[in-house]
C-alpha positions, 0 to 999 in steps of 0.5 A: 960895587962897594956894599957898604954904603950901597942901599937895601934897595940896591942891594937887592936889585944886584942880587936879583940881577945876579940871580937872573944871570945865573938862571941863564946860565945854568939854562944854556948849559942845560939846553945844550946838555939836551941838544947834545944827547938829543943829537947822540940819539939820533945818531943811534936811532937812524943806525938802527934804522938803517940796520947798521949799514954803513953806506945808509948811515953815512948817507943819512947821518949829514942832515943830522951833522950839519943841523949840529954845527957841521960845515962840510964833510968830505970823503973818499969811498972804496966799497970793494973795489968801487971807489966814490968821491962824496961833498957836502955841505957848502965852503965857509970863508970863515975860519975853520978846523979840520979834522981827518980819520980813516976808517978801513976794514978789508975791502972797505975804506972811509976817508974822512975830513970834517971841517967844522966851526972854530967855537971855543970852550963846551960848545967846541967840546959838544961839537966834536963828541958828536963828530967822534960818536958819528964816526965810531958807529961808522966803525963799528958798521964797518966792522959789522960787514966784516964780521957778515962776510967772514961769518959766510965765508966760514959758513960756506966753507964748512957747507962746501965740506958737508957737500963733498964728504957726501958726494965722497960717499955717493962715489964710493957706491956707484964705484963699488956698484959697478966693480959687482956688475963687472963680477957678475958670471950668471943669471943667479948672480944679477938676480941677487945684485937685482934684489940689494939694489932695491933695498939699498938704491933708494936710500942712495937716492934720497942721499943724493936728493938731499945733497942736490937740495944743499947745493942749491938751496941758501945757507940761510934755509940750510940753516933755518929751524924748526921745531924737530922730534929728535926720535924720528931722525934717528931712526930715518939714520939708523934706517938708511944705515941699517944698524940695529940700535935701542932707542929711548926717550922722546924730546923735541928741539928747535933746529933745522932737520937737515942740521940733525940728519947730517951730526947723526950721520956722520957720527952713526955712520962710524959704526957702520964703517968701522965696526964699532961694536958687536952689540946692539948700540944703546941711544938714550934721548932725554929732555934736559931743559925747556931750552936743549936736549940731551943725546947719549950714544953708548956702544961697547968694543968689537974687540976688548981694551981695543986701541982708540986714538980718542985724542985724534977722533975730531981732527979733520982728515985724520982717519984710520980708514982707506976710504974715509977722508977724516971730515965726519966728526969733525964737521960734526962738532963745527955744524954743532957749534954754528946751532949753539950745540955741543958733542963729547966723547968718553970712553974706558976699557970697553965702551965708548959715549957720545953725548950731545947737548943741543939746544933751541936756536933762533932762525939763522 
Protein backbone atom coordinates (compact mmCIF):
# COMPACT_ATOMS: atom_id res chain seq x y z
CA UNK A 1 0.00 0.00 0.00
CA UNK A 2 1.60 3.13 -0.98
CA UNK A 3 0.84 5.64 2.01
CA UNK A 4 1.75 8.64 0.22
CA UNK A 5 -1.26 9.15 -1.43
CA UNK A 6 -3.54 6.85 0.46
CA UNK A 7 -6.31 9.08 2.68
CA UNK A 8 -6.42 9.30 6.61
CA UNK A 9 -9.66 7.37 6.27
CA UNK A 10 -7.70 4.52 4.74
CA UNK A 11 -4.85 4.85 6.70
CA UNK A 12 -6.79 4.31 9.50
CA UNK A 13 -8.60 1.23 8.45
CA UNK A 14 -5.10 -0.51 7.49
CA UNK A 15 -4.11 0.31 10.96
CA UNK A 16 -7.14 -1.04 12.59
CA UNK A 17 -7.23 -4.11 10.64
CA UNK A 18 -3.40 -4.66 11.33
CA UNK A 19 -4.10 -4.08 15.03
CA UNK A 20 -7.03 -6.88 14.72
CA UNK A 21 -4.59 -9.02 13.11
CA UNK A 22 -2.08 -8.96 15.81
CA UNK A 23 -4.90 -9.12 18.66
CA UNK A 24 -5.41 -12.91 17.17
CA UNK A 25 -2.60 -13.55 16.85
CA UNK A 26 -1.03 -13.03 20.23
CA UNK A 27 -4.69 -14.83 21.34
CA UNK A 28 -3.88 -17.80 19.67
CA UNK A 29 -0.25 -18.08 20.89
CA UNK A 30 -1.78 -17.51 24.22
CA UNK A 31 -4.95 -19.93 24.12
CA UNK A 32 -2.40 -22.58 23.03
CA UNK A 33 0.19 -21.45 25.94
CA UNK A 34 -2.70 -22.24 28.22
CA UNK A 35 -3.83 -25.49 26.42
CA UNK A 36 -0.52 -26.57 26.61
CA UNK A 37 0.44 -26.13 30.42
CA UNK A 38 -3.30 -27.24 31.14
CA UNK A 39 -2.59 -30.49 29.37
CA UNK A 40 0.97 -30.66 31.37
CA UNK A 41 -1.01 -30.38 34.42
CA UNK A 42 -3.05 -32.81 33.80
CA UNK A 43 -0.67 -35.16 33.48
CA UNK A 44 0.81 -34.56 36.76
CA UNK A 45 -2.38 -34.28 38.55
CA UNK A 46 -3.74 -37.84 37.56
CA UNK A 47 0.07 -39.40 38.28
CA UNK A 48 -0.72 -38.16 41.60
CA UNK A 49 -3.93 -39.83 41.39
CA UNK A 50 -2.91 -42.66 40.65
CA UNK A 51 -0.21 -42.49 43.21
CA UNK A 52 2.54 -42.97 40.45
CA UNK A 53 1.61 -46.24 39.32
CA UNK A 54 2.89 -46.90 36.26
CA UNK A 55 0.40 -49.26 34.99
CA UNK A 56 -2.63 -46.69 36.18
CA UNK A 57 -1.03 -43.94 34.51
CA UNK A 58 -0.53 -45.33 31.46
CA UNK A 59 -3.80 -46.37 31.23
CA UNK A 60 -5.53 -43.28 32.15
CA UNK A 61 -2.89 -40.65 30.46
CA UNK A 62 -4.57 -41.89 26.51
CA UNK A 63 -7.76 -39.65 26.91
CA UNK A 64 -5.72 -37.10 27.78
CA UNK A 65 -3.01 -37.56 25.01
CA UNK A 66 -5.53 -38.24 22.42
CA UNK A 67 -7.64 -34.82 23.45
CA UNK A 68 -4.16 -33.16 22.83
CA UNK A 69 -3.54 -34.26 19.31
CA UNK A 70 -2.28 -37.82 19.75
CA UNK A 71 -3.23 -40.29 16.68
CA UNK A 72 -2.68 -43.58 18.28
CA UNK A 73 -0.38 -45.06 20.61
CA UNK A 74 1.25 -48.40 20.69
CA UNK A 75 3.00 -50.43 23.14
CA UNK A 76 4.58 -53.61 24.09
CA UNK A 77 4.38 -54.45 27.88
CA UNK A 78 6.67 -56.78 29.93
CA UNK A 79 5.52 -56.31 33.77
CA UNK A 80 7.75 -59.14 35.49
CA UNK A 81 7.44 -61.45 33.19
CA UNK A 82 3.77 -60.71 32.11
CA UNK A 83 3.98 -59.39 28.65
CA UNK A 84 0.79 -57.39 27.18
CA UNK A 85 0.41 -55.87 23.44
CA UNK A 86 -1.61 -52.42 24.05
CA UNK A 87 -3.52 -50.18 20.70
CA UNK A 88 -5.08 -47.15 20.99
CA UNK A 89 -6.23 -44.71 19.17
CA UNK A 90 -7.67 -45.40 15.53
CA UNK A 91 -5.34 -45.50 11.99
CA UNK A 92 -4.97 -42.29 10.24
CA UNK A 93 -4.55 -42.24 6.32
CA UNK A 94 -3.24 -38.89 6.68
CA UNK A 95 0.45 -38.69 6.94
CA UNK A 96 1.91 -38.88 10.08
CA UNK A 97 5.34 -38.91 12.29
CA UNK A 98 6.46 -41.61 14.33
CA UNK A 99 7.99 -41.62 17.39
CA UNK A 100 9.61 -44.45 19.53
CA UNK A 101 11.16 -44.92 23.29
CA UNK A 102 11.79 -47.49 25.46
CA UNK A 103 11.47 -47.56 28.90
CA UNK A 104 13.09 -50.32 31.04
CA UNK A 105 14.00 -50.59 34.41
CA UNK A 106 14.65 -54.50 35.86
CA UNK A 107 11.72 -56.46 35.23
CA UNK A 108 9.70 -53.75 33.93
CA UNK A 109 9.77 -52.52 30.06
CA UNK A 110 7.76 -49.93 28.06
CA UNK A 111 7.97 -50.23 24.50
CA UNK A 112 6.54 -47.19 22.99
CA UNK A 113 5.40 -45.90 19.53
CA UNK A 114 3.64 -42.57 19.34
CA UNK A 115 2.23 -41.50 16.13
CA UNK A 116 1.22 -38.22 15.74
CA UNK A 117 -0.12 -35.40 13.32
CA UNK A 118 2.65 -34.09 11.07
CA UNK A 119 1.85 -30.11 12.14
CA UNK A 120 4.45 -27.61 11.67
CA UNK A 121 5.83 -24.80 13.39
CA UNK A 122 4.67 -24.11 17.82
CA UNK A 123 1.87 -26.57 17.65
CA UNK A 124 4.15 -29.48 16.37
CA UNK A 125 6.73 -28.11 19.28
CA UNK A 126 3.61 -28.08 21.95
CA UNK A 127 2.62 -31.61 20.55
CA UNK A 128 5.78 -33.22 21.49
CA UNK A 129 6.70 -31.58 24.94
CA UNK A 130 3.50 -33.24 26.07
CA UNK A 131 4.39 -36.38 24.43
CA UNK A 132 7.91 -36.01 26.01
CA UNK A 133 6.31 -34.85 29.59
CA UNK A 134 4.00 -38.15 29.51
CA UNK A 135 6.86 -40.17 28.92
CA UNK A 136 9.15 -39.06 31.49
CA UNK A 137 6.63 -39.42 34.40
CA UNK A 138 6.32 -42.92 32.86
CA UNK A 139 9.90 -43.11 33.70
CA UNK A 140 10.23 -41.88 36.43
CA UNK A 141 6.99 -44.34 37.83
CA UNK A 142 8.99 -46.89 36.74
CA UNK A 143 11.90 -46.10 38.60
CA UNK A 144 9.87 -45.34 41.37
CA UNK A 145 8.64 -49.25 41.57
CA UNK A 146 12.13 -49.88 41.32
CA UNK A 147 13.28 -48.08 43.93
CA UNK A 148 9.87 -49.76 46.11
CA UNK A 149 11.34 -53.14 45.63
CA UNK A 150 14.99 -52.59 46.01
CA UNK A 151 13.98 -50.68 49.34
CA UNK A 152 12.21 -54.12 50.37
CA UNK A 153 14.67 -56.11 49.27
CA UNK A 154 17.06 -54.17 51.41
CA UNK A 155 14.68 -54.12 54.34
CA UNK A 156 13.77 -57.78 54.31
CA UNK A 157 17.30 -58.59 54.10
CA UNK A 158 18.59 -57.09 57.08
CA UNK A 159 15.13 -58.21 58.93
CA UNK A 160 16.24 -61.75 57.93
CA UNK A 161 19.64 -60.68 59.71
CA UNK A 162 17.69 -59.65 62.92
CA UNK A 163 15.65 -62.70 63.04
CA UNK A 164 18.56 -65.03 62.82
CA UNK A 165 21.08 -63.33 65.12
CA UNK A 166 18.06 -64.14 67.64
CA UNK A 167 17.32 -67.50 66.99
CA UNK A 168 21.35 -67.73 67.08
CA UNK A 169 21.04 -66.74 70.66
CA UNK A 170 17.78 -68.85 71.55
CA UNK A 171 20.00 -71.82 70.39
CA UNK A 172 22.70 -71.30 72.00
CA UNK A 173 20.42 -71.39 75.45
CA UNK A 174 18.70 -74.46 74.80
CA UNK A 175 22.23 -76.08 73.80
CA UNK A 176 23.92 -74.77 77.06
CA UNK A 177 20.43 -75.98 78.94
CA UNK A 178 20.60 -79.34 77.81
CA UNK A 179 24.66 -79.76 78.32
CA UNK A 180 23.33 -78.84 82.48
CA UNK A 181 20.51 -81.46 82.34
CA UNK A 182 23.24 -83.83 81.14
CA UNK A 183 25.63 -82.89 84.12
CA UNK A 184 23.36 -83.34 86.59
CA UNK A 185 24.46 -86.17 89.39
CA UNK A 186 21.89 -85.17 92.14
CA UNK A 187 18.75 -84.36 93.62
CA UNK A 188 20.96 -80.86 94.97
CA UNK A 189 22.05 -80.35 91.42
CA UNK A 190 18.20 -80.29 89.65
CA UNK A 191 17.08 -78.16 92.25
CA UNK A 192 19.63 -75.47 91.64
CA UNK A 193 19.06 -75.87 87.75
CA UNK A 194 15.18 -75.85 88.85
CA UNK A 195 15.72 -72.46 90.80
CA UNK A 196 17.87 -70.55 87.26
CA UNK A 197 15.46 -71.94 85.17
CA UNK A 198 12.87 -70.03 86.59
CA UNK A 199 14.51 -66.59 86.44
CA UNK A 200 16.09 -67.01 83.19
CA UNK A 201 13.35 -69.23 81.38
CA UNK A 202 10.81 -66.58 80.99
CA UNK A 203 13.05 -63.83 79.64
CA UNK A 204 13.69 -66.63 77.00
CA UNK A 205 10.44 -66.77 76.31
CA UNK A 206 9.41 -63.76 75.68
CA UNK A 207 12.69 -63.41 73.45
CA UNK A 208 11.17 -66.27 71.78
CA UNK A 209 7.87 -64.61 71.69
CA UNK A 210 9.08 -61.63 70.27
CA UNK A 211 10.88 -63.36 67.18
CA UNK A 212 7.90 -65.41 66.15
CA UNK A 213 5.93 -62.03 66.09
CA UNK A 214 8.86 -60.45 63.85
CA UNK A 215 8.18 -63.40 61.43
CA UNK A 216 5.06 -63.21 61.08
CA UNK A 217 3.79 -59.82 61.36
CA UNK A 218 4.56 -57.14 57.92
CA UNK A 219 7.74 -55.20 57.66
CA UNK A 220 5.50 -52.39 57.80
CA UNK A 221 4.33 -53.15 61.49
CA UNK A 222 7.79 -53.98 62.35
CA UNK A 223 8.60 -50.70 61.51
CA UNK A 224 5.55 -48.75 62.57
CA UNK A 225 6.03 -45.96 65.13
CA UNK A 226 4.93 -44.75 68.11
CA UNK A 227 5.45 -42.46 70.63
CA UNK A 228 8.09 -44.68 73.21
CA UNK A 229 9.48 -43.66 76.55
CA UNK A 230 13.05 -44.44 75.97
CA UNK A 231 13.82 -44.95 79.98
CA UNK A 232 11.48 -48.20 80.22
CA UNK A 233 12.92 -49.99 77.25
CA UNK A 234 16.09 -49.83 78.72
CA UNK A 235 15.44 -50.84 81.82
CA UNK A 236 13.20 -54.11 80.30
CA UNK A 237 17.05 -54.47 78.40
CA UNK A 238 18.94 -54.25 81.22
CA UNK A 239 16.49 -56.47 83.07
CA UNK A 240 16.40 -59.48 80.52
CA UNK A 241 20.24 -59.21 80.74
CA UNK A 242 20.64 -58.62 84.30
CA UNK A 243 23.20 -55.97 84.06
CA UNK A 244 23.63 -53.48 86.80
CA UNK A 245 23.51 -49.83 85.18
CA UNK A 246 22.88 -45.99 86.33
CA UNK A 247 20.09 -44.76 84.38
CA UNK A 248 19.29 -40.80 84.18
CA UNK A 249 16.94 -38.70 82.34
CA UNK A 250 13.73 -39.17 80.84
CA UNK A 251 12.52 -38.37 77.13
CA UNK A 252 10.24 -39.94 74.57
CA UNK A 253 10.65 -40.52 70.88
CA UNK A 254 8.60 -41.52 67.75
CA UNK A 255 9.63 -44.74 67.08
CA UNK A 256 8.28 -48.38 66.96
CA UNK A 257 9.48 -50.06 70.31
CA UNK A 258 10.26 -53.38 68.58
CA UNK A 259 12.81 -50.83 66.46
CA UNK A 260 14.42 -49.58 70.22
CA UNK A 261 14.61 -53.05 72.04
CA UNK A 262 16.59 -54.73 69.28
CA UNK A 263 19.51 -51.34 68.90
CA UNK A 264 19.56 -51.61 72.90
CA UNK A 265 20.01 -55.24 72.77
CA UNK A 266 22.53 -55.72 70.77
CA UNK A 267 24.49 -53.17 72.00
CA UNK A 268 24.11 -53.81 75.94
CA UNK A 269 24.22 -57.27 75.12
CA UNK A 270 28.07 -56.91 74.39
CA UNK A 271 28.41 -56.22 77.99
CA UNK A 272 27.14 -59.26 79.00
CA UNK A 273 29.00 -61.39 76.44
CA UNK A 274 31.96 -59.90 76.52
CA UNK A 275 33.11 -58.21 80.00
CA UNK A 276 33.12 -54.86 79.07
CA UNK A 277 33.47 -53.48 82.26
CA UNK A 278 33.81 -54.26 86.00
CA UNK A 279 31.70 -51.26 86.88
CA UNK A 280 28.48 -50.12 86.93
CA UNK A 281 27.65 -48.85 83.59
CA UNK A 282 26.35 -45.26 83.28
CA UNK A 283 23.23 -44.32 80.48
CA UNK A 284 22.29 -40.90 80.39
CA UNK A 285 19.17 -40.00 78.51
CA UNK A 286 18.61 -36.72 77.53
CA UNK A 287 16.13 -34.56 75.27
CA UNK A 288 18.37 -32.80 72.63
CA UNK A 289 15.43 -31.22 70.44
CA UNK A 290 11.78 -31.30 70.16
CA UNK A 291 12.71 -33.57 67.17
CA UNK A 292 15.24 -36.49 68.57
CA UNK A 293 17.02 -37.75 71.77
CA UNK A 294 20.18 -38.25 72.89
CA UNK A 295 21.68 -41.63 74.25
CA UNK A 296 24.86 -42.01 76.20
CA UNK A 297 26.45 -45.41 77.11
CA UNK A 298 29.58 -45.04 79.21
CA UNK A 299 31.47 -48.05 80.47
CA UNK A 300 35.01 -48.26 81.83
CA UNK A 301 37.56 -51.41 80.90
CA UNK A 302 37.94 -54.71 82.86
CA UNK A 303 41.36 -54.49 82.20
CA UNK A 304 43.22 -50.97 81.82
CA UNK A 305 44.73 -49.77 78.18
CA UNK A 306 42.86 -53.21 77.37
CA UNK A 307 43.15 -53.80 73.18
CA UNK A 308 40.02 -52.73 71.27
CA UNK A 309 39.54 -53.25 67.53
CA UNK A 310 37.27 -50.10 67.48
CA UNK A 311 37.88 -49.74 63.61
CA UNK A 312 36.55 -53.41 63.24
CA UNK A 313 33.40 -52.66 66.15
CA UNK A 314 30.58 -52.25 63.01
CA UNK A 315 31.85 -54.61 60.66
CA UNK A 316 29.47 -57.54 59.88
CA UNK A 317 30.70 -61.10 60.87
CA UNK A 318 33.59 -59.88 62.54
CA UNK A 319 33.79 -61.04 66.21
CA UNK A 320 36.53 -61.73 68.76
CA UNK A 321 33.78 -64.17 70.11
CA UNK A 322 33.49 -67.97 69.49
CA UNK A 323 29.93 -67.80 69.95
CA UNK A 324 28.90 -64.22 68.35
CA UNK A 325 28.42 -64.09 64.55
CA UNK A 326 29.59 -60.33 64.11
CA UNK A 327 25.81 -59.08 63.24
CA UNK A 328 24.84 -57.04 66.88
CA UNK A 329 26.42 -53.62 66.19
CA UNK A 330 26.26 -53.82 62.89
CA UNK A 331 22.48 -54.36 62.48
CA UNK A 332 22.50 -51.89 65.14
CA UNK A 333 23.60 -49.04 63.18
CA UNK A 334 21.64 -50.54 59.67
CA UNK A 335 18.14 -50.57 61.68
CA UNK A 336 19.20 -47.06 63.00
CA UNK A 337 19.84 -45.47 59.70
CA UNK A 338 16.20 -47.25 58.26
CA UNK A 339 14.51 -44.97 61.39
CA UNK A 340 16.40 -41.82 60.61
CA UNK A 341 18.84 -42.26 63.57
CA UNK A 342 22.51 -42.58 64.29
CA UNK A 343 25.08 -44.52 66.60
CA UNK A 344 29.00 -43.29 67.64
CA UNK A 345 31.42 -45.00 69.10
CA UNK A 346 34.56 -42.99 71.13
CA UNK A 347 36.53 -44.33 73.50
CA UNK A 348 40.58 -43.56 75.18
CA UNK A 349 42.75 -45.32 77.36
CA UNK A 350 39.94 -46.76 79.98
CA UNK A 351 36.44 -45.75 78.68
CA UNK A 352 34.24 -46.33 75.98
CA UNK A 353 30.88 -44.25 74.63
CA UNK A 354 28.22 -45.26 72.91
CA UNK A 355 26.07 -42.37 71.66
CA UNK A 356 23.02 -42.40 69.79
CA UNK A 357 21.03 -39.71 68.26
CA UNK A 358 17.33 -40.72 67.44
CA UNK A 359 15.25 -38.84 66.15
CA UNK A 360 10.97 -38.79 65.37
CA UNK A 361 10.02 -40.47 62.29
CA UNK A 362 7.06 -40.87 60.42
CA UNK A 363 5.23 -44.11 60.14
CA UNK A 364 7.05 -46.39 57.61
Amino acid sequence: MDFSNALPGEISIFLVFLGIVLLLIAYYFHYQTRRLNQTIAKLYQLNNTVSQDALDFFEQAWSILEKAGVSDLKANIDWFGECRRVSKGKNSKKPLLKKHYLIERDDMQFDLNISIPRYYGERLGSLELIILTFVQILQQDVEHKQAEILQSQKRLERYQLFVQHEIKNIAQFIQLLSEQVIQLENDEDKVRLMDRLKNTMPVMAQRASHTLQKMQQPLREFYGSDQVDLASVIEEVLFMYELDAELTGQAQVIIARSVLIEVFKNILGNYRDHALTDQSIKIGIEKNKEQSAVVTIESYFAIKNAALNSERLFEPFWTTSESGMGLGLFLTRELLKQVGSEIEFSHNEDKVVFTLTLNNIPQL
